[in-house]
N, C-alpha and C positions, 0 to 999 in steps of 0.2 A: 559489624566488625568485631572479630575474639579481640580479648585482652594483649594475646600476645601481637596481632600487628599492629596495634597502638603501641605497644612497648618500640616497638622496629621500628617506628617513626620521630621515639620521643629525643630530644637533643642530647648529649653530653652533658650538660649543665642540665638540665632538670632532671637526670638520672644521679648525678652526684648531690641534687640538691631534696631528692625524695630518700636519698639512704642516710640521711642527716636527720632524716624524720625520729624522734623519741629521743636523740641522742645531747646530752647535758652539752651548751653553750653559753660559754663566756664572751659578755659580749661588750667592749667599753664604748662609750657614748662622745662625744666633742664635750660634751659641760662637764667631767673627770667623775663618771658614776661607770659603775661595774654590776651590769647583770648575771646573775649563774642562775639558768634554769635549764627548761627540757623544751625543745622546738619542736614547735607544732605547724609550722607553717608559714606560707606568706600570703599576703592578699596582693591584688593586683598591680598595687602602690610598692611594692616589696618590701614594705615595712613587715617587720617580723614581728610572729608570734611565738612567745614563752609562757609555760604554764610551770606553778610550784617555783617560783621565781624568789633570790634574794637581790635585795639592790644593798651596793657599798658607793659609798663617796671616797674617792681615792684621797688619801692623806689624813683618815677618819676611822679607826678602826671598831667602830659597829656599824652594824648591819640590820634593815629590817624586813620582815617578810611583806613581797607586796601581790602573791599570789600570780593571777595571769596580767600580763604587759603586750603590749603593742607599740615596738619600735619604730619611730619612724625611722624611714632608711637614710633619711640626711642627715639625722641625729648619730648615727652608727660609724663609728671609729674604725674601730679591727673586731670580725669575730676570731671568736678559735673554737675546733671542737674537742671533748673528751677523748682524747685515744681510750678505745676497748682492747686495745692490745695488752694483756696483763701478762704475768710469771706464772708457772705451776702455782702457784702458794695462793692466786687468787689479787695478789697486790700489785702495784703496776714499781718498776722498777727506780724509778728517782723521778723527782718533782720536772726534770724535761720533758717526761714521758705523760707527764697530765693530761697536757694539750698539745695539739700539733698546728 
């Protein structure tokens, strides 16, 4: 089988969930902590993988670097991803436009 009739068979939801691949996600937890890294995946469990990862405690303002993480997915709040949508100039237009 080519690549491309795998691609013509793959869902909706795993095409939107592979163009998410590399892209900086913020991701908050149930126990009030805030991950920012770069998604690398999920395993079969759908716990998420982050690599270059900060973790924040909501209400705490430091932060420390805890490299690559593996979410579980019942631990997982809300993600959001980085809009790549930028201005001419390179910088994204106001702090709504961070995330989507």
């Amino acid at each position: 089988m080519s690549p491309s009739s795998t691609d013509q068979n793959t869902s909706p939801s795993i095409t939107a969930l592979k163009s998410l691949l590399t892209t900086t996600l913020r991701i908050t937890t149930t126990d009030n902590r805030v991950f920012i890294g770069t998604f690398m995946g999920t395993d079969q469990l759908l716990n998420i993988i982050l690599v270059n990862t900060e973790e924040y405690i909501l209400g705490n303002e430091t932060s420390r670097f805890v490299g690559q993480v593996m979410l579980p997915w019942r631990l997982v709040l809300h993600v959001e991803a980085f809009n790549q949508q930028s201005t001419p100039n390179g910088k994204a237009e106001d702090d709504k436009s961070l995330y989507i």
